[in-house]
VEXDREN-34411 format. One record per residue (C-alpha): residue in one letter; x, y, z. Coordinates in steps of 0.1 Angstrom, whole numbers, padded with zeros to 4 digits, always signed. Each point is the difference from the previous one (the first is absolute). Example, Ala and Ser with C-alpha at 12.3 -4.5 7.8 and 13.67 -1.06 7.14 Angstrom:
a+0123-0045+0078s+0014+0034-0007
! end
This chain:
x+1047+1320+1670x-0017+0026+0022x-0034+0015-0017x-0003+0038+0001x-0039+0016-0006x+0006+0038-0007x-0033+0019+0000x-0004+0034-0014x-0033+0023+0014x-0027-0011-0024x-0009+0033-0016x-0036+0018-0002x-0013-0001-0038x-0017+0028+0001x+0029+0027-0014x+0033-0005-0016x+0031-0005+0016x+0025+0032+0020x+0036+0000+0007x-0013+0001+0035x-0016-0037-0005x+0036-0012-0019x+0020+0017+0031x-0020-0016+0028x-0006-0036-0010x+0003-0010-0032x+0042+0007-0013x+0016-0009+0036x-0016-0034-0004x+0011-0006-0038x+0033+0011+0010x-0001-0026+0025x-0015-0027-0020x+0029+0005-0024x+0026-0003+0023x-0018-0033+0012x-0003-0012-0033x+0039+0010-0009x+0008-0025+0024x-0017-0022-0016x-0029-0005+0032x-0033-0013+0002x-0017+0029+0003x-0041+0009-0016x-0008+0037-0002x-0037+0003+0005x-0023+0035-0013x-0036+0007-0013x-0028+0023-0002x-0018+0007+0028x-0033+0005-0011x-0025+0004+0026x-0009+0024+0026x-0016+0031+0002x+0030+0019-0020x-0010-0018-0032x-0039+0009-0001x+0010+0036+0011x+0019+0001-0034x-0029-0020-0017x-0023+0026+0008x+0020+0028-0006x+0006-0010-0035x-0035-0012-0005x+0012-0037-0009x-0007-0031+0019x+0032-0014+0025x+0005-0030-0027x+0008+0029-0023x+0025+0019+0021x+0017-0035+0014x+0009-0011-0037x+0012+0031-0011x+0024+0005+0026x+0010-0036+0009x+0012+0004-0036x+0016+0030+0004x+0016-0006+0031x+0017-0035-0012x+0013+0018-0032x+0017+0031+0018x+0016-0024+0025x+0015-0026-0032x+0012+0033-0013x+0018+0007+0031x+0015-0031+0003x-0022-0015+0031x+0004-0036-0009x-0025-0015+0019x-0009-0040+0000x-0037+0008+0003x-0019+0031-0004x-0035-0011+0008x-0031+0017+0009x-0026+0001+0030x-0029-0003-0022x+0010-0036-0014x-0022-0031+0010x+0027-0017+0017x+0007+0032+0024x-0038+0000+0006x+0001-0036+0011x+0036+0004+0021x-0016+0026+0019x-0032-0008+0013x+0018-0035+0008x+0025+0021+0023x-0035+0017+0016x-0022-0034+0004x+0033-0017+0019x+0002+0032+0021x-0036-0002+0005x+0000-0036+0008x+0027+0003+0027x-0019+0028+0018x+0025+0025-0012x-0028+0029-0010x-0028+0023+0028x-0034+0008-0017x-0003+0032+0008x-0027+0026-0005x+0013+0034-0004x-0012+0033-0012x+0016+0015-0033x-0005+0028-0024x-0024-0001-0021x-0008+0019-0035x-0041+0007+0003x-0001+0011-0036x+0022-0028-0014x-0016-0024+0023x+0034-0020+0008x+0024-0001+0032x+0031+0016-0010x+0028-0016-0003x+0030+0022+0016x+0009+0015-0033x-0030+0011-0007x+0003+0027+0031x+0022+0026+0002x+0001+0027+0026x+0028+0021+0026x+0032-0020+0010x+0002-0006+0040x+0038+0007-0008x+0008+0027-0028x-0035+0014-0001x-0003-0006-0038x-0034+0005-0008x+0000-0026-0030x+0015-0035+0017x-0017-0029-0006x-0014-0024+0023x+0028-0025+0000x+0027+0026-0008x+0012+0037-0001x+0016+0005-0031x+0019+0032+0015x+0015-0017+0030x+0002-0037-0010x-0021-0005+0034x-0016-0038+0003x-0042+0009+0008x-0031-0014+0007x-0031+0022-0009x-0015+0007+0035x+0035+0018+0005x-0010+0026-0028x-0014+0033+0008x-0035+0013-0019x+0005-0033-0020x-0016+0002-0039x-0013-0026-0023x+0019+0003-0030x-0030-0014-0017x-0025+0030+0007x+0023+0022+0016x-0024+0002+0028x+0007-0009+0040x-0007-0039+0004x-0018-0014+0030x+0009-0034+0022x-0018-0026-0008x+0001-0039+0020x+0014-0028-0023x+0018-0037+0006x+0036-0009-0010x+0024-0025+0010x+0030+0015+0022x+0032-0019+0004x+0010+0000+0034x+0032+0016-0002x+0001+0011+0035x+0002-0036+0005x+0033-0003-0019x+0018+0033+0016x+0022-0026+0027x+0014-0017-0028x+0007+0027-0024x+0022+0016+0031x+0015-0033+0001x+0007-0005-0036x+0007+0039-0012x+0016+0019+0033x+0020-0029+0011x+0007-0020-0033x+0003+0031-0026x+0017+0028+0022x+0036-0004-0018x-0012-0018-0032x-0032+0026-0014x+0006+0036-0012x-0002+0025+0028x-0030+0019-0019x-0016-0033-0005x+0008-0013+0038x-0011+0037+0014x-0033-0003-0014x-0010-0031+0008x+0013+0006+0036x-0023+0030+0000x-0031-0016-0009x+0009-0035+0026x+0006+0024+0026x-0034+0023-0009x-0021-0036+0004x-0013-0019-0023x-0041+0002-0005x-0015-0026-0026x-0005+0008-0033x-0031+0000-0026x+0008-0030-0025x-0033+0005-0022x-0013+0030-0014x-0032+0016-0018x+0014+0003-0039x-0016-0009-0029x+0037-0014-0017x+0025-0022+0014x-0002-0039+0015x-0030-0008+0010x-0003-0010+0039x-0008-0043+0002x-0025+0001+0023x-0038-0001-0005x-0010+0032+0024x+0026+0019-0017x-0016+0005-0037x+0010+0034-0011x+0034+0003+0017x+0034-0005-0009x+0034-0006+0017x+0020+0028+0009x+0025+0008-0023x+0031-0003+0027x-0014-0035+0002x-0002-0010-0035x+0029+0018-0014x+0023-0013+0021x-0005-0034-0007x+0004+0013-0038x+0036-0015+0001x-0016-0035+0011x-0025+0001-0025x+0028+0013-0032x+0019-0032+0014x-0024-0020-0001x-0003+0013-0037x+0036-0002-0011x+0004-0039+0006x-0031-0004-0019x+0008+0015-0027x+0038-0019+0002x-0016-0030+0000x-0025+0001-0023x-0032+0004+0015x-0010+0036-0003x-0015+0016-0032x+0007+0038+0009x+0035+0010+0001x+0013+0027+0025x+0038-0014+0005x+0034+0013-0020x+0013-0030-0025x+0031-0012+0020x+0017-0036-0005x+0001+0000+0038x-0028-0026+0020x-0002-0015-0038x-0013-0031+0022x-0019+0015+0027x-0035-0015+0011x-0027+0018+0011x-0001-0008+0035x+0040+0011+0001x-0016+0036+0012x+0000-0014+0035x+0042+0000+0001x-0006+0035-0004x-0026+0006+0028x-0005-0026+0024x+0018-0010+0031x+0024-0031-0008x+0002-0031+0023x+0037+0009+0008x+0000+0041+0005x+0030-0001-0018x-0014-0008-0031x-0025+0030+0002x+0002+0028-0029x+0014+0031+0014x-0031+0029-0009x+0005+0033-0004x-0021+0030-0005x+0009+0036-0020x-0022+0024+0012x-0010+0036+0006x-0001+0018+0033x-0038-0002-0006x+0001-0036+0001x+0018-0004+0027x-0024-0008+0026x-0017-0027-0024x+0028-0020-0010x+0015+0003+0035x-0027-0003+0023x-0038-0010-0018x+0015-0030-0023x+0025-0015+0022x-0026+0000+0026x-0026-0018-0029x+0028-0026-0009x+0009-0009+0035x-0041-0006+0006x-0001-0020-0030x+0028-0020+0009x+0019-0016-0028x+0016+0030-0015x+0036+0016+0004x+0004+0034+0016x+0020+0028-0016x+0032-0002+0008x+0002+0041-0009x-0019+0025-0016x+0023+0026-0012x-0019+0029-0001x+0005+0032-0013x-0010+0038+0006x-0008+0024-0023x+0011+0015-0031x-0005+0035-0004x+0000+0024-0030x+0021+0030-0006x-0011+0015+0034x-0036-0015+0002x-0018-0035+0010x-0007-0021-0030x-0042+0006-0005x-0018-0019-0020x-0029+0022+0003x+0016+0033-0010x+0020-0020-0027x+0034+0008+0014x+0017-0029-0010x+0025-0011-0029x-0020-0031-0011x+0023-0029-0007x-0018-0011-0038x+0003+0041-0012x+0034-0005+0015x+0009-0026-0027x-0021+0016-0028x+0022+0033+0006x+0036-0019+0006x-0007-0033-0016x+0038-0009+0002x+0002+0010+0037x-0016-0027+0017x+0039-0007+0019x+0005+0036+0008x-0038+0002+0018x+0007-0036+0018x+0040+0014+0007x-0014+0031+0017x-0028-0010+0018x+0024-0026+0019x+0022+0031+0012x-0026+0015+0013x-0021-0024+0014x-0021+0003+0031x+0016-0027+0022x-0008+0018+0035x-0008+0032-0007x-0019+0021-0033x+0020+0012-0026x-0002+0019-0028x-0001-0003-0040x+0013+0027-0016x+0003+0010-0040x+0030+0016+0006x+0011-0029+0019x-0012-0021-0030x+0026+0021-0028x+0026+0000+0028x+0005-0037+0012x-0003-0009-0038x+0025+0022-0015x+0029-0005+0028x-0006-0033+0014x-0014-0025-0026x+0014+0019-0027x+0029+0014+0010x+0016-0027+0027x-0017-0029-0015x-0007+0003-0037x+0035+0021-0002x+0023-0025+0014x-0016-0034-0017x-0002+0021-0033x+0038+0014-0003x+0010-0038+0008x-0019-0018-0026x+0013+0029-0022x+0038-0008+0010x-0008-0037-0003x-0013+0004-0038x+0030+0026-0010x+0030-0017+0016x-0009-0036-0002x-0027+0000-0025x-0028-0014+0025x+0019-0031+0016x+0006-0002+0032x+0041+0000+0006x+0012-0025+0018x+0015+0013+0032x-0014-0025+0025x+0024-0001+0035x+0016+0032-0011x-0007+0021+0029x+0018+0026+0015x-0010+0017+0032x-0022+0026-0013x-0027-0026-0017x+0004-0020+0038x-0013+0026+0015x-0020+0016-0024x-0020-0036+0000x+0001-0002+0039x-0018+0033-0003x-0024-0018-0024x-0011-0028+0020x-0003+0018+0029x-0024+0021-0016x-0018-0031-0013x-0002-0016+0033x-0012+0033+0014x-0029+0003-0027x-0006-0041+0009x-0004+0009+0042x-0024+0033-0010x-0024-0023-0024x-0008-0018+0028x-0005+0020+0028x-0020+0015-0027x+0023+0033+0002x-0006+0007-0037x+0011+0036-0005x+0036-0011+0018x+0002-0028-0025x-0005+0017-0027x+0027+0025+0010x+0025-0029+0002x-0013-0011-0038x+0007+0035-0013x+0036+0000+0025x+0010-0024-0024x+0000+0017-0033x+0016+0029+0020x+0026-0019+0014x+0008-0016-0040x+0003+0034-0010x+0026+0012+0026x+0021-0036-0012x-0007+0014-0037x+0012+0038+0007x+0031-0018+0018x+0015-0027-0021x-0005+0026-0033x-0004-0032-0025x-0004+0026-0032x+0035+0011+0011x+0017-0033+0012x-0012-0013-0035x+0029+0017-0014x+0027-0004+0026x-0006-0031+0021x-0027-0022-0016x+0004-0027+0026x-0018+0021+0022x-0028+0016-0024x-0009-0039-0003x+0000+0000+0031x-0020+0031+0008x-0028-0011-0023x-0001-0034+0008x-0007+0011+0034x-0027+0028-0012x-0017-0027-0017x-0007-0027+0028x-0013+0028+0020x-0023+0011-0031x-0009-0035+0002x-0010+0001+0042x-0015+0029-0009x-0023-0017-0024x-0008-0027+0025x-0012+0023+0027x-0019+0023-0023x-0025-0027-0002x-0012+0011+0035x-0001+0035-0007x-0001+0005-0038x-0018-0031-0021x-0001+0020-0031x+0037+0010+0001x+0012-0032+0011x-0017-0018-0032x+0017+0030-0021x+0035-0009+0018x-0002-0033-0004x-0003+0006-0034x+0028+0022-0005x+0021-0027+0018x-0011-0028-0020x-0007-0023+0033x-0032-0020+0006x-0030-0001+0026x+0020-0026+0014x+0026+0017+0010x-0018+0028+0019x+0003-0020+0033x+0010+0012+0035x+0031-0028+0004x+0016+0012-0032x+0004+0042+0029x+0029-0025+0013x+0027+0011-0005x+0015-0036-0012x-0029+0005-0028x+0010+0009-0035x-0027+0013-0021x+0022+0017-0031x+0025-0027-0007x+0028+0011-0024x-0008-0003-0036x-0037+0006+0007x-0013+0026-0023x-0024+0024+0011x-0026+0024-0019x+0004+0035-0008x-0006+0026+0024x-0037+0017+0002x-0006+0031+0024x-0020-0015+0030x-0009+0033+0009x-0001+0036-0017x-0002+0034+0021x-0043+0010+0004x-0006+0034-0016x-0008+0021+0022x-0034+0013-0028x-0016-0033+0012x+0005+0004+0037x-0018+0032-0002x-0027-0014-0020x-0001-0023+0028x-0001+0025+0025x-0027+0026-0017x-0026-0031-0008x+0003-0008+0037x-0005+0040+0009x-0031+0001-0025x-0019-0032+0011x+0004+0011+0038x-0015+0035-0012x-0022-0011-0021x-0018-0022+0029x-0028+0014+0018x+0013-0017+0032x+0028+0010-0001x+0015+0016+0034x+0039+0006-0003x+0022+0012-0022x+0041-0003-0004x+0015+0036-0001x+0038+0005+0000x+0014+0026+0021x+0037+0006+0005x+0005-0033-0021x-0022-0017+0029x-0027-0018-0007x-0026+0009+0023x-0034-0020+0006x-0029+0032-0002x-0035-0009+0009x-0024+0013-0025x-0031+0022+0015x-0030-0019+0001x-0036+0014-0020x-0012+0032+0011x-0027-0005+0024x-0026+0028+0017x+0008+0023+0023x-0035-0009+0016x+0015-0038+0005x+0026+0013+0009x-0015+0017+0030x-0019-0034+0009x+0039-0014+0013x-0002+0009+0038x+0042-0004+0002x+0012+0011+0038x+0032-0001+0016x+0000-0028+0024x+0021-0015+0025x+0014-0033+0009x-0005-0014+0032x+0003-0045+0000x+0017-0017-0030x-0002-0037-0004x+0001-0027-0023x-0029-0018-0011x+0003-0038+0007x+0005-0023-0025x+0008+0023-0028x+0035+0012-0007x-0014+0034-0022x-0027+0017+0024x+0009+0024+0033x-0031+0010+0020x+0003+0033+0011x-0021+0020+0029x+0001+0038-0012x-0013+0030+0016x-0018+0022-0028x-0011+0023+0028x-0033-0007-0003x+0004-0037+0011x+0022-0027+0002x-0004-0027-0023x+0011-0027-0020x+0024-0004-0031x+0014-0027-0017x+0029+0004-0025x+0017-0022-0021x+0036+0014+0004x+0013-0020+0027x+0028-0011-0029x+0011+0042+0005x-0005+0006+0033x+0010-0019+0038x-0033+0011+0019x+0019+0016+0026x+0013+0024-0022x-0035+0015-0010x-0006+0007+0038x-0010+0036+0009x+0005+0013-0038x-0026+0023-0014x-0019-0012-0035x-0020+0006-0025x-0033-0016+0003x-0028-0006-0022x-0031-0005+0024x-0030-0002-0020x+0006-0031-0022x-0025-0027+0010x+0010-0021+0028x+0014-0037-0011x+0012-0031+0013x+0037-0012-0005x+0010-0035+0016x-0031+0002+0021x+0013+0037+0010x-0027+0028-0008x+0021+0032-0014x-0013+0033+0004x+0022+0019-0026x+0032+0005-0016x+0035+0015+0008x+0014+0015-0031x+0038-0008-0010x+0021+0012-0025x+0018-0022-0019x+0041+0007-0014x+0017-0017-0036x+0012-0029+0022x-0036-0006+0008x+0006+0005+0036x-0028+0014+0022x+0000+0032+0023x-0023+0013+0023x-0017+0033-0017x+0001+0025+0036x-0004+0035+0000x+0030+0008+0020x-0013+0035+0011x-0002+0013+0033x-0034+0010+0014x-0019-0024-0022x-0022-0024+0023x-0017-0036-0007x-0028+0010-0012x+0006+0031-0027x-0012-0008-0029x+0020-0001-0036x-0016+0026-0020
! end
């Protein structure tokens, strides 16, 4: 039997867990895993804390804890919320385990071994007061794209933009707050550059019809910008210590060791299966009752016949993309022995009524208040967050959204139509199932051609990983049993024709029973409920009893009595809902948008900034510019170089926007300029200033220009 390993994005333990986390990686893969494991395949889902890296001892100081601290209180937290969800993982392990510790620096001394790393001496920031090199989270400063003055040095979180902190203007320690200098140290950089013929190879040729075109588009992006090599190693205090002798005091990079997480929680698993382990991080399961330990390798490693290989998959983010696509397929292939991914799903992301998700100005619906607040919710949360997941492009969670797919979906198509039969079943044949089997008239053929289409449908979209669609097939279904229910009239054949109310409900009922089946993917909680109510065991939830030769409800089986499987939300808690999310954004000191409706549009306002002197004010020498060249910078698919005339000289500027703007389209247009910020270097480009841009709801850029006649390159903004 073909092996299946299903990763999910090992998330950071250093917060709780967002709907934005559940939307990008974490529910499309359990949705997947179920459907594997429906049809009965050998599949092992793989999570765990990532608990290194600069994001944890940024939380550890904030809090005034030590990481240890932070990294037990959220691994904890996270696995709970995602059992209460229903995320039914084999494994959830975490980074800071001995046996990761041991699995990663093996992957480093191979790589080392083989050649695979440059020592390199580079210069990076610096915190003088701390006395430490700063990781990239530790610096924050403007972003080359949007011109958020907050990003951090390895991401904007306004624009979602992947950085590196020599990209960030008047960069900040986050430590001191104060401006950090460069400062010469050693690391180890895998020589990705190296690798960039056969990622082409493998991703543009292999991938173009089988990855998702977001996923696909950004790798093209960054194979066609050129690869450069990449730091391995990094100055931290926390995380896997580096195995070499001249490298005391560093640690691997946490896109090297958090990768090879999934290796490490396999590794893990079988030990634990058989026998050998004293911790425990897997699920009880009777599945791989008689595993051994070194079984982990079916999983991972490259079989003597390819055929034999497991088939590997990775859920991600859009922020992970390049990692999981690019950094560890490139550190498998050097190793040697491992498989490649087969695909990495990724998804984009999830937005909140009008406004990115921010951790930092805590506007988010976190998944664990979620459950304290609707504790008998978990399948409404999971139901719509798949019809509105990210699969190409953002989307949006709504409260309002929330009450409304609830009330007339899963309520009132769903919960309705398997409700009103179980009733009919109990009050016209006291809870037996008649016995009309080959009594079918026209109607139920079609009705149940309708069925199975719908099924097959939802089966195609599950594995091209078109979620969203197959969960509108899932829901189709229940719509499509109550049209055959408002048709054939049972309550009123009952009196007349009772052939055919027999009929009728012994129909209704094998499509209850699909139903059931099928809601494992989507709904666990309901489908436990259902099966229940229909009195049918764990056995029987299978994929080859769908056919439609398969009889789940044979006459004279008795089923339960009916229970609501959903109830209409009231509309008191969605506001409650809605204001504590309105008062924590308020209520943050950060916070720089709010949600306003006008003419029942939500519209996304940004919030003005703290008051500042009119004498620094005056220090901003902001002219009108002009300009004349517009290029791309090489080997980066974000930054245009730009030659402007400010009328006093012509010099040069580097923005990230080339995402916004074809270069030739900037050509002879007159700017705003900010000429007296200090000169700085940008992919070995020295920019002398700014161009100011203006930014819409969609988060597209536009060129600020005066757009008055008479006023020259050179006038100044006053």
């Amino acid at each position: 039997m073909k092996r299946y390993t299903i990763t999910a994005a090992l998330p950071y333990a250093n917060g709780p867990l967002h709907i934005g986390h559940i939307a990008g990686a974490y529910l499309p893969a359990d949705i997947y895993v179920r459907y594997l494991r429906l049809r009965k395949k050998d599949v092992l889902f793989i999570c765990g804390s990532d608990e290194h890296g600069a994001a944890i001892t940024i939380r550890a100081k904030k809090d005034g804890i030590s990481p240890q601290e932070i990294i037990d209180k959220y691994h904890v937290l996270m696995r709970d919320t995602f059992q209460k969800l229903g995320i039914e993982f084999d494994v959830y392990h975490r980074t800071s385990d001995k046996i990761h510790h041991e699995t990663s620096q093996e992957f480093f001394t191979n790589l080392y071994q083989k050649g695979e790393f440059d020592e390199k001496t580079s210069e990076q920031y610096y915190d003088e007061e701390y006395q430490q090199f700063l990781a990239d989270r530790y610096i924050t400063g403007i972003c080359p794209k949007c011109n958020y003055d907050k990003a951090f040095g390895d991401q904007c979180e306004s624009c979602g933009s992947t950085l590196s902190p020599n990209e960030l203007g008047n960069p900040v320690s986050t430590l001191s707050g104060k401006t950090p200098i460069l400062r010469s140290t050693k690391h180890w950089f895998l020589k990705l550059d190296t690798y960039e013929p056969w990622l082409k190879k493998w991703i543009l040729e292999g991938k173009a019809n089988e990855w998702k075109v977001n996923v696909f588009g950004q790798c093209k992006s960054w194979l066609q910008g050129g690869l450069q090599p990449r730091a391995m190693t990094r100055d931290l205090d926390w995380g896997v210590d580096v195995p070499l002798a001249e490298a005391v005091g560093k640690k691997l990079y946490v896109w090297l060791d958090a990768p090879i997480g999934y290796i490490s929680a396999t590794k893990q698993f079988f030990k634990e299966k058989s026998g050998q382990a004293e911790t425990q991080y897997s699920y009880p399961s009777n599945r791989f009752s008689n595993a051994k330990a070194e079984d982990w390798e079916l999983y991972w490693k490259a079989q003597e016949n390819p055929d034999d290989n497991a088939t590997l998959i990775h859920f991600i983010g859009k922020d992970n993309i390049v990692f999981h696509c690019i950094i560890f397929p490139s550190i498998l292939k050097a190793h040697g022995d491992y498989i490649l991914p087969e695909n990495v799903p990724g998804n984009e992301f999830l937005n909140l009524e009008g406004n990115k998700i921010s951790t930092s100005r805590n506007w988010a619906v976190w998944v664990h208040e979620f459950l304290e607040a609707f504790p008998d919710k978990t399948d409404v949360l999971r139901y719509v967050m798949c019809s509105i997941l990210p699969e190409t492009k953002d989307s949006e969670f709504t409260w309002a959204d929330f009450k409304q797919r609830n009330d007339s979906e899963l309520n009132a198509i769903f919960s309705n139509f398997i409700h009103r039969i179980l009733v009919l079943t109990h009050k016209y044949y006291e809870g037996v199932v008649p016995d009309a089997v080959g009594q079918t008239d026209d109607l139920i053929k079609e009705t149940f051609r309708q069925i199975y289409a719908s099924a097959d449908a939802m089966q195609e979209n599950i594995e091209k990983f078109k979620f969203r669609d197959a969960l509108f097939e899932f829901i189709n279904i229940a719509r499509i049993g109550n049209k055959f229910l408002a048709e054939t009239e049972p309550w009123k054949a009952i009196k007349n024709n009772p052939e055919d109310a027999k009929k009728a409900i012994f129909a209704c009922l094998q499509i209850v029973a699909k139903l059931t089946i099928l809601s494992r993917v989507f709904l666990p909680e309901t489908a436990k409920k259902l099966s229940q109510m229909l009195n049918i065991s764990e056995a029987e939830i299978a994929w080859e009893n769908l056919a439609p030769s398969a009889l789940i409800l044979k006459p004279g089986h008795i089923i339960g009595e009916a229970q609501p499987l959903f109830t209409n939300i009231d509309q008191t808690l969605i506001d409650i809902q809605i204001q504590k999310l309105t008062m924590s954004n308020e209520n943050n000191v950060e916070n720089n948008a709010v949600v306003e409706t006008e003419n029942q549009q939500e519209v996304a306002l940004k919030a003005q900034k703290e008051f500042t002197s009119f004498e620094d004010f005056q220090k901003m020498d902001i002219r009108i510019g002009r300009i004349l060249e517009a290029s791309r910078v090489p080997k980066s698919d974000k930054l245009l170089q730009f030659i402007v005339d400010t009328g006093i000289d012509k010099r040069t500027i580097v923005s990230g926007v080339a995402e916004h703007f074809a270069p030739e389209e900037l050509v002879g247009k007159q700017v705003l300029v900010l000429l007296n910020l200090p000169p700085r270097k940008i992919r070995g480009v020295e920019s002398q200033g700014m161009i100011l841009y203006a930014e819409d709801a969609a988060g597209k850029l536009h060129v600020v220009s005066p757009n008055v006649d008479g006023v020259n390159e050179g006038a100044g903004v006053n």
